[in-house]
N, C-alpha and C positions, 0 to 999 in steps of 0.2 A: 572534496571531502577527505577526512584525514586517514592514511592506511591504517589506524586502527579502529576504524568505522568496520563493522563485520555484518551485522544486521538493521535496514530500515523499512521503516512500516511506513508508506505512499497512501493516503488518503484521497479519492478522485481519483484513483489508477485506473479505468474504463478506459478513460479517451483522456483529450487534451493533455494538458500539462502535466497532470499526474502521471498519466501513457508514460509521457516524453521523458521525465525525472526517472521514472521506473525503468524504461529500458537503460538510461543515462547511467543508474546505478549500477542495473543487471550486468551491463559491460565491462563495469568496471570492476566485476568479481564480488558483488557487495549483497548477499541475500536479502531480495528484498519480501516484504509480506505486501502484497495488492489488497487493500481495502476499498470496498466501493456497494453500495447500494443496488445496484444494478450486477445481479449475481451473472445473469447471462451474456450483457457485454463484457465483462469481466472475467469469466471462462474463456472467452475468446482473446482477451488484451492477454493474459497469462500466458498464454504460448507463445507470444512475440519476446517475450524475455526470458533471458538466462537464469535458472535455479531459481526462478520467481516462485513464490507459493501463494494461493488464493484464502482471501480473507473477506467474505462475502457479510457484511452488518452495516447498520445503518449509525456512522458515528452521532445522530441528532438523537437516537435514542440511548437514553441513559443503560438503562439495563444492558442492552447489548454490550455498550463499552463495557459496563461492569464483567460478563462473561470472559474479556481479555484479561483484565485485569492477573497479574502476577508473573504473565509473560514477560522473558527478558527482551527489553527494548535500548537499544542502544541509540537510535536516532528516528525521528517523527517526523516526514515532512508532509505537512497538511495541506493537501491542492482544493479537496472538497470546499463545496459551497453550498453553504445554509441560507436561507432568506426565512427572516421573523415570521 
C-alpha cells in the first residue's frame, strides 16, 4: 500500500482476513478503523493492533453506514461477508 495511505477502514476485522489485513496495516504505521458486527470479538481483535480504533456497526445495514458517512476515508478494504 502506498506511503501516502495514512488511514483504512477493515471491514471483517474480528477474525480472519480482516484480523490479518488490519494487523498487516497496523504495522506498517497505517491507522486503521476495525469495523465488524461482532462488537465483543472486536474489542478483543483491537488490542492485537497498533493505533487501531474500534468501529463496531453492521455494514448490511444501511443506516448504520449512513451514521459514518463524512468521515475521512482514505482507503476501504472490505473482508466482511454478507449472504442474501
Amino acid at each position: 500500500m502506498s506511503a501516502a495511505v495514512r488511514t483504512a477502514i477493515v471491514t471483517g476485522a474480528a477474525r480472519g482476513i480482516g484480523l490479518a489485513i488490519a494487523r498487516l496495516l497496523g504495522g506498517q504505521g497505517i491507522r486503521v478503523a476495525m469495523v465488524d458486527r461482532d462488537s465483543d470479538a472486536l474489542q478483543e481483535a483491537v488490542q492485537t493492533v497498533p493505533g487501531a480504533v474500534l468501529a463496531p456497526f453492521d455494514i448490511s445495514q444501511q443506516g448504520q453506514v449512513d451514521e459514518c458517512k463524512g468521515r475521512t476515508v482514505i482507503r476501504l478494504i472490505a473482508c466482511a461477508y454478507m449472504t442474501p
